[in-house]
N, C-alpha and C positions, 0 to 999 in steps of 0.2 A: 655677681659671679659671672665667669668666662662661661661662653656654649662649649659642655662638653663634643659637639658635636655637628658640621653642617652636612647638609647633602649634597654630593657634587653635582655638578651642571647636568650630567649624564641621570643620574637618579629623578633631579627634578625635571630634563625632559620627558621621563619615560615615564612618570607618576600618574596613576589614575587622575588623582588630583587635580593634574596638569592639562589630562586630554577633556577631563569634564570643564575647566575654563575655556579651552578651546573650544568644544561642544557650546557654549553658551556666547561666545564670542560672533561662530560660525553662522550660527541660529539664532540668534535671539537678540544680536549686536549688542551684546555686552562684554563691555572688555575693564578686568581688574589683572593691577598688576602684581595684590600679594594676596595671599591670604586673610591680612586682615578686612581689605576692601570686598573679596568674598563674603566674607562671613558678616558685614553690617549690613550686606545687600541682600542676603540669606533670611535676615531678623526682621529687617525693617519691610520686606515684601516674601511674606513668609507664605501665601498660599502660591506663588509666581514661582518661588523655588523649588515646594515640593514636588509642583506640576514638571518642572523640568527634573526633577530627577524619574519621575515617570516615565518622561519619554529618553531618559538618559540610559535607564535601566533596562528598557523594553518590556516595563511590566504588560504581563500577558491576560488580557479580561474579555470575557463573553460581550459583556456589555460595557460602555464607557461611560466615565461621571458625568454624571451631570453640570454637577460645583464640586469647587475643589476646597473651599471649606467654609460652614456656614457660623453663625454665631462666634465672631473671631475673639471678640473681645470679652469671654465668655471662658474661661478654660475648664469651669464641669461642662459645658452644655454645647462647646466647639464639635460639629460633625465636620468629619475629613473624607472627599472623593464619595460624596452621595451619588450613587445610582448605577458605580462601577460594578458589578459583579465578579468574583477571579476566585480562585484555590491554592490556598498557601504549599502545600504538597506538590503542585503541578508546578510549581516554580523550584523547588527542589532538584524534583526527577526530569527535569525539562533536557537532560545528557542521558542518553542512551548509548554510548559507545564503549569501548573496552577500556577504558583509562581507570584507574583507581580510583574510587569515590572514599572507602574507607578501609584504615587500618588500626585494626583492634590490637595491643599487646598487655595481657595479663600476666601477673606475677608470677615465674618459673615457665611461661610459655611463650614461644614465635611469635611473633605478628600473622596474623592473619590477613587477608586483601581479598576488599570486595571491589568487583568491577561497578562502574555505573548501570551496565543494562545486567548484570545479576542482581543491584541495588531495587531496580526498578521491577524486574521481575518479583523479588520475594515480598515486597511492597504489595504489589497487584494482587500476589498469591492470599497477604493476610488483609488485606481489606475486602476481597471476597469472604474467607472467611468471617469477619468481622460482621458485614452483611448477612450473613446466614445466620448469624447468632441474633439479627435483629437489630443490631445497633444502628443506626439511625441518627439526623442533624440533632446538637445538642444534645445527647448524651456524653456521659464522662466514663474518659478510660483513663487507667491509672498503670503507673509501673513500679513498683519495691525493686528495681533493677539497679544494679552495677550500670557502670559508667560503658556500654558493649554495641556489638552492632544491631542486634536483634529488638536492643533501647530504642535503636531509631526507626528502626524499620516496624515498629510497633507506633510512635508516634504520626508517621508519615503514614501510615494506613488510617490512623485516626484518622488525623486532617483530611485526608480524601475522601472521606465520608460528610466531614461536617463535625463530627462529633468534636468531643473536647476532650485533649490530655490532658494528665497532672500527674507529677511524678516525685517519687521522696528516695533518700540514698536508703541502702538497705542497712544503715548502720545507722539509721533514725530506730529508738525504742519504737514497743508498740503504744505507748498511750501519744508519743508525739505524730505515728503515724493514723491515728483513733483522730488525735485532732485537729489532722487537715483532712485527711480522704472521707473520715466523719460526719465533715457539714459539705461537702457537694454531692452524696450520693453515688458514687459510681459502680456501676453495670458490670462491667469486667476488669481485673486486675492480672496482672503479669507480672511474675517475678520469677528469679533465679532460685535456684537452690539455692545460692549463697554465694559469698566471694571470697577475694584472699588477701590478708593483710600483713604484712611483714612473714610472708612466706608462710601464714597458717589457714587452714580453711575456717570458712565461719559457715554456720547454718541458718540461712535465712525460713526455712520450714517451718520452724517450731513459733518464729513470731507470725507466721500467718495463719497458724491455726489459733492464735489467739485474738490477731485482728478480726479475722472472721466472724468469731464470737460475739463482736460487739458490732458488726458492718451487715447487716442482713440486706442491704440492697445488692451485696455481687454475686450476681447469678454464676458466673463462672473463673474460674482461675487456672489460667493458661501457666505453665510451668516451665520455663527454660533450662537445659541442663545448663552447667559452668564448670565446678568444681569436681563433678561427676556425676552420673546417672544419678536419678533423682527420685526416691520412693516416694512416691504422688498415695500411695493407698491409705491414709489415713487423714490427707486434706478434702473436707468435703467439695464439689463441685469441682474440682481438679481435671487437666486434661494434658497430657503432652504435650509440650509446643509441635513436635513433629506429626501429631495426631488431629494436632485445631487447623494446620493449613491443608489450604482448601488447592485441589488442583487446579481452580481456575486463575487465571494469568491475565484475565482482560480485566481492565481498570475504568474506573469511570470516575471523574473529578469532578465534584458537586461545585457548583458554580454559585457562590452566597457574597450576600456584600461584603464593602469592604473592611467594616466594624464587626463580623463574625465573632463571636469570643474561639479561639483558637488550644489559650493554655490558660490555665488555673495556675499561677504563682503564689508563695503565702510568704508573709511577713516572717520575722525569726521566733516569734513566740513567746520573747524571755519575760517582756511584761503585759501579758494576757495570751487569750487562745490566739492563736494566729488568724488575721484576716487574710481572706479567699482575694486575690486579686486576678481579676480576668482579662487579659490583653486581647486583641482583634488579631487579625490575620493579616491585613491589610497594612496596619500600623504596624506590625511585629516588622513584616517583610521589608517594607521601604526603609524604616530604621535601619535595620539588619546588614541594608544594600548596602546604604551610605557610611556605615563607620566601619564595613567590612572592606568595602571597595577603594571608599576615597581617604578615608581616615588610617587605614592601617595599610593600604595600598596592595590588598587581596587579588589576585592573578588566576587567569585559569592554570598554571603551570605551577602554581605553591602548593607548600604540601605545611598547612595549619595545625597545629598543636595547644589545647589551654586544660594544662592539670585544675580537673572540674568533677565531682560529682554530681549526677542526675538530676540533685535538689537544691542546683545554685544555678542562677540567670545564666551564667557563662557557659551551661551548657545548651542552653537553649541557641546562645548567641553563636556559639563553636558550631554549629548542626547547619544554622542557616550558608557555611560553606558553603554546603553543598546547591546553593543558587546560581554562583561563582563558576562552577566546575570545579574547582579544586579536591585537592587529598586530604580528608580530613583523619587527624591521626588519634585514637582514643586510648587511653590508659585507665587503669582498672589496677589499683594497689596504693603502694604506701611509695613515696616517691624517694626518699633514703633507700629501700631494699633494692638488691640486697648490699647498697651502698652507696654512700651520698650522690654519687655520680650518675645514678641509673636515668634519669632523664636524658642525657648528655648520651650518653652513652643510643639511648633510641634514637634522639635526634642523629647522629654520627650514622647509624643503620638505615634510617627511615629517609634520612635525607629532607626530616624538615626546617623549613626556610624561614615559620614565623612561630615564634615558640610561645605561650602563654604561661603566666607564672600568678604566684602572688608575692608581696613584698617581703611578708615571714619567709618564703621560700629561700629567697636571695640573699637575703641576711644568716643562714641556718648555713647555706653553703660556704658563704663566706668564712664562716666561723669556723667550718669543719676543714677550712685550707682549700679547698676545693681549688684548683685553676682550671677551668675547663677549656679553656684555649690553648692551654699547654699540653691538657691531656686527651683530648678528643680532637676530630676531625670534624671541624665547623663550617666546614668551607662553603655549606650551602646557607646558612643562616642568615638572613636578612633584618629580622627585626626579633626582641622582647619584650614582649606586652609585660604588665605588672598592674596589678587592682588588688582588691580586698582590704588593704588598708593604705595608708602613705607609704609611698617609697624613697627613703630617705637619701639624704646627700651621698652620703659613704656608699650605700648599697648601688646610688647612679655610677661614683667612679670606679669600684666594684665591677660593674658590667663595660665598663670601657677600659678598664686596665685588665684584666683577670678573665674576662670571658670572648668578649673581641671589639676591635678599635671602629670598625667600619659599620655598623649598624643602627637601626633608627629603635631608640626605645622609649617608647611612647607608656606612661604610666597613665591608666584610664580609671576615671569612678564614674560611675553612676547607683542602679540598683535594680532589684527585683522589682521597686517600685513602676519603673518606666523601660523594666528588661533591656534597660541597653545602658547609655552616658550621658553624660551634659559634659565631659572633657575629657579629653582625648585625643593621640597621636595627628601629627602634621607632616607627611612625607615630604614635603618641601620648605620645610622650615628646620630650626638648628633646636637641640635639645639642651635646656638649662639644666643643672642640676637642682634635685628637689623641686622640680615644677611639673605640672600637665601642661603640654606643648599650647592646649588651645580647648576652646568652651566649642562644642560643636554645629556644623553648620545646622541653621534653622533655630537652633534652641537658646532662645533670648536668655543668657545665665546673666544675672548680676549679686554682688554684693551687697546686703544691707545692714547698715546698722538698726540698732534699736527701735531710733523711731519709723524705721521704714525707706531712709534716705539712701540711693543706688551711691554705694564709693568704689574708691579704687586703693591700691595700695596700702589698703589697712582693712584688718581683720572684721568680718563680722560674718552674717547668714546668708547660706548660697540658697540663691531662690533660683525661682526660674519665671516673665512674668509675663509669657507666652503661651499660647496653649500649641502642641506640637502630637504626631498622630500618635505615638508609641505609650500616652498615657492609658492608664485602666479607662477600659470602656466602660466599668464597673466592679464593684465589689459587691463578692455574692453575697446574696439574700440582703441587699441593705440596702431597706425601705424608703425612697427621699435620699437616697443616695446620703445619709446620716454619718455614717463611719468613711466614707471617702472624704468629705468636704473638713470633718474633723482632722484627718489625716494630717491635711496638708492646707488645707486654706484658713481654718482658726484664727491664727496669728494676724498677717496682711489678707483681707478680702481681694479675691480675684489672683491671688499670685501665690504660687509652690513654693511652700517652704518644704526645703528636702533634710534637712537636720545635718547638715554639714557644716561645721566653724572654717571659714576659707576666708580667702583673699584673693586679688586679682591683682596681677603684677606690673611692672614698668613693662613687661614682653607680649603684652595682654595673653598670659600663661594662670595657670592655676594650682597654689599650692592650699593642701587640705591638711587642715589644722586637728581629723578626729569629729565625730558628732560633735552635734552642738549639743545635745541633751549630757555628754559625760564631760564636759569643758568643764574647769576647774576656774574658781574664781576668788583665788586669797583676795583680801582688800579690796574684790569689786569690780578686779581687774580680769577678764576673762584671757585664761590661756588653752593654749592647746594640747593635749595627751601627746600626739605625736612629735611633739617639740622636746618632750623628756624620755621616749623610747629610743629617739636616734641617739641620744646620749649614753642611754644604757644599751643599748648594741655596741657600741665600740668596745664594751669591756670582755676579756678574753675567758673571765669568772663564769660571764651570765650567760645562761638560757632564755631567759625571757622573762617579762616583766610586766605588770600592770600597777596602773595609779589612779586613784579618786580621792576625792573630794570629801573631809570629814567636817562636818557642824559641830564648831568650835568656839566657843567666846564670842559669843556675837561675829563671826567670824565662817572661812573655810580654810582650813589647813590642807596640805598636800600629802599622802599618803604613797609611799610607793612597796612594792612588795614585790621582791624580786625572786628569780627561782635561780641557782647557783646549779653551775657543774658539779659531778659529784665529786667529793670531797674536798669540796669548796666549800669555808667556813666564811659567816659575817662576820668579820673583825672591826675593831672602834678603825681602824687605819682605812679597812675599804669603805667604809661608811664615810668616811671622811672624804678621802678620793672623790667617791661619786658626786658628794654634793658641789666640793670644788667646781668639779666638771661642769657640772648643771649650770650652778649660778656663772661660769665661765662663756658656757654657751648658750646658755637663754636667757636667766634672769635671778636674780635675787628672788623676784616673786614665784621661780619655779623650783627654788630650793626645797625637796620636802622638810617635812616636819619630823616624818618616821622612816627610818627605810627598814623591814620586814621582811625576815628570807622567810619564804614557800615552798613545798615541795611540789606542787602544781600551779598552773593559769586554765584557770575555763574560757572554753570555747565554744560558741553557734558545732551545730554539726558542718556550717560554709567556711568554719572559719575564722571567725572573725571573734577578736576579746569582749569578755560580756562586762566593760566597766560599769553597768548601772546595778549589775546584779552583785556585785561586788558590795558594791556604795549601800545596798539596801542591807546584806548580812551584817554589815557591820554595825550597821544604823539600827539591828534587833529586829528589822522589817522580814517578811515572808516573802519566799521567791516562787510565782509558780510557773507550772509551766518548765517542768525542770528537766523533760523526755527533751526540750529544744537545742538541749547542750551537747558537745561532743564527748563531755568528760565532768558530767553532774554530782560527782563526788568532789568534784574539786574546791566545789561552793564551799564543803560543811572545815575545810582548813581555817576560812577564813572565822569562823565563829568565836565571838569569846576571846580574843585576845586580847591577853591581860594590857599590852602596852598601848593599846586605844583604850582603855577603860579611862572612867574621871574616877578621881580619888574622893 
């Protein structure tokens, strides 16, 4: 296919991108003249790189490393930048001037605007606080909070302590929140009264009197208003947020290596408890820098937006903005209220310039007519990020036909696993459709088949066979590091298998076929889920769709189960339609067997389609772990359905 897209001479001179080759040109007499010769130079001398985005960045440390990374060829046991000292917070708040650091806007309310030195002020205010309650390096603090400002300014007092965040969306049940804040023990919690969802209040109160019940290590729980003044008189240990800050304003930044555990991330839970994953401060940050600075081409003069709640990487990743200088812009609601356009509609107000999405987002818009370039004022918009699942062909021209012609939109995956990507936006490169522009600098991505042999241009497992600093320093409580090394290194010894079905293309770009674990395999032949979603998006019928894999005749059949607009019937004719389509656009082998209307698709509370939980109802198997879901009633449709039964 044609690049939807390149960037004019002007863009790629002015590109962060751009000035860090000349940074390495200047300095270090290295001179490449694309990207691609970056980025083999990036993998193949990978502690030379980091070291120069060090001095690129200006990270700021007490002390300086020693080595810049030890046991290389080692990726559980690789240490990165021993002996440096630094505070993840103190790289944050490092802008004290009156410029905007964040803008909060909730459902039925204004935007709000905090300055950087009022950022830094109320920061200072609650990590004194935080100190008088005793909290101390490696402790955990935790937040049941909305996606708001008070989220961050609650983390970045962590950090300045040492201590360690971890945070769950307030619309996680309480046994899913039982099952992460559970097994790390944390000291104090912070949460909202509640928040607002399609223009309704919800009550966050009542589930923390019930996590309490079963959490007996939080000595205290700070209470944020939101919704409204907040009756704290029947949560024990309770205190108003405006009662817990402390008048003191002076700040002190503990100074810890550069492997610290920083934030507590968990897995989605769907099949078992979720595991505790611990990232560093060190590795968070220098990631952070480089795919917010050079990959996405982050400015002090931008004003960043990524639709996230509290309990997905992307909010973690969206926060480190504020390293940049930038406006970071936060939302809190339901992104349709009180109409498809309402994001569109902020950006148009707020004036931001890089907009964060997910792939469902753009396809939902699509559907509902949406043109946002017709109907809003975009004129400062520079780029659309997209993740959480593939972003399909349609939905690329989509955003170059319907939302605007001139912008770079870079579709990124990575995970909670390594809080950041392994592919990712190219500000000086052209955008294909249906591809990730590029595998990102430092991070050796290859493709393997089966037996473990690196290809190109055909499908198989995206590993990674590098060790790079953004992985877990560890996962908690795990003895011999036992459930890390099962995680990801099982399969190939020595090398990350991240459970992604991909391929690597003729543009050395990267398109994602869907986990590997829900890939479908009629005949043997493994395909990929998102190869039959962009199919069922184009139909004007559907709302949305999932497919698995049924054990069949010695055999696996295709399964798909579609959820229909209302009063939209499955007729023998549209069944018919879809399959044409299928086998017209993918294959014979991805024609299903059954197509199945649903009144629901369950969802992660991130997000994301749960096809194994699916595969297991059908399959008579138990799902647990079922608080991990956004919409856990949606499992029990699939039960029992007579036209998967055998005769």
């Amino acid at each position: 296919m044609k690049a939807l897209w390149y960037p004019s001479e002007e863009r790629k001179t002015n590109a962060n991108m751009t000035k860090y080759m000349n940074f390495l040109s200047e300095n270090h007499n290295l001179d490449f003249e694309t990207y691609d010769e970056l980025y083999n130079w990036s993998i193949t001398k990978r502690a030379d790189f980091w070291a120069t985005l060090w001095d690129f960045f200006g990270i700021k440390a007490s002390e300086p490393y020693k080595t810049i990374l030890e046991n290389p060829d080692d990726m559980l046991e690789s240490k990165w930048f021993q002996g440096a000292r630094l505070n993840f917070a103190e790289h944050l708040l490092q802008f004290t001037d009156d410029r905007t650091a964040l803008i909060f806007k909730g459902e039925n309310q204004e935007p709000i605007k905090l300055s950087y030195k009022t950022l830094f002020d109320k920061v200072a205010s609650l990590a004194a606080s935080l100190r008088e309650s005793s909290i101390t390096v490696n402790d955990r603090v935790v937040g049941f909070m909305p996606n708001m400002i008070e989220t961050i300014i609650a983390m970045l007092a962590t950090a300045s302590i040492g201590a360690i965040w971890s945070s769950c969306s307030p619309d996680f049940g309480i046994k899913g929140v039982l099952d992460r804040f559970g097994q790390i023990e944390p000291r104090i919690l912070f949460t909202a009264n509640g928040y607002s969802y399609k223009g309704k209040k919800i009550d966050s109160l009542s589930k923390i009197s019930g996590i309490l019940k079963e959490l007996p290590t939080i000595e205290k729980v700070i209470v944020v208003p939101y919704t409204e003044e907040p009756d704290i008189s029947n949560i024990p240990n309770s205190i108003h947020y405006k009662d817990f800050l402390s008048k003191s304003q002076k700040i002190q930044f503990e100074q810890l290596p550069f492997d610290h555990p920083l934030y507590i991330l968990y897995t989605s839970g769907t099949t078992g408890v979720p595991k505790c994953m611990v990232h560093g401060s060190g590795g968070t940050l220098l990631q952070h820098l480089k795919e917010l600075v050079l990959h996405t081409n982050l400015k002090r003069e931008d004003t960043i937006f990524y639709f996230t709640t509290c309990g997905w990487m992307m909010w973690n990743w969206l926060v480190s903005s504020l390293s940049v200088g930038s406006t970071v812009v936060l939302f809190d609601g339901n992104p349709f209220y009180p109409d498809p356009g309402a994001l569109f509609q902020l950006t148009e107000d707020v004036g931001i310039t890089i907009f964060g999405t997910s792939a469902k987002y753009l396809a939902e818009i699509e559907k509902a007519g949406l043109r946002p370039g017709e109907q809003y004022d975009l004129s400062t918009l520079k780029a659309i990020l997209s993740t959480g699942s593939p972003l399909s062909v349609e939905s690329f021209q989509y955003v170059y036909r319907d939302i605007k012609k001139d912008l770079l939109l870079p579709s990124i995956s990575g995970g909670s696993d390594i809080i950041s990507c392994f592919a990712l936006g190219n500000p000086i490169g052209p955008v294909y459709p249906g591809e990730l522009q590029c595998r990102g600098l430092g991070m050796k991505v290859e493709v393997f088949d089966e037996d473990g042999k690196s290809i190109t241009q055909q499908k198989g497992e995206l590993v990674c066979t590098a060790s790079f600093p953004s992985q877990p320093i560890y996962f908690w409580k795990d003895e011999g590091k036992r459930k890390y090394k099962s995680a990801y290194f099982d399969v190939f010894p020595h090398v990350w298998l991240h459970g992604d079905f991909a391929e690597i293309t003729e543009h050395n770009g990267m398109i994602i076929y869907g986990r590997s674990d829900a890939t479908l395999n009629p005949g043997g032949v493994r395909i990929g889920t998102a190869e039959i979603y962009r199919v069922i998006e184009t139909f004007a019928e559907t709302v949305d769709s999932i497919v698995v894999g049924q054990p069949w005749e010695n055999d696996v059949r295709v399964i798909l189960f579609v959820k229909f607009r209302e009063g939209v019937n499955l007729t023998d004719d549209l069944v018919k339609e879809m399959k044409t389509k299928i086998r017209e656009n993918c294959s014979p082998r991805h024609v299903p067997a059954k197509i199945i209307a649903v009144s629901d698709i369950p969802y992660t509370i991130s997000g994301k389609k749960v096809e194994i939980a699916v595969r297991k109802i059908i399959e008579g198997r138990l799902v647990y772990n079922r608080d991990a879901l956004a919409n856990p009633d949606a499992l029990d449709l699939y039960k029992d359905i007579k036209e998967l039964q055998r005769n």
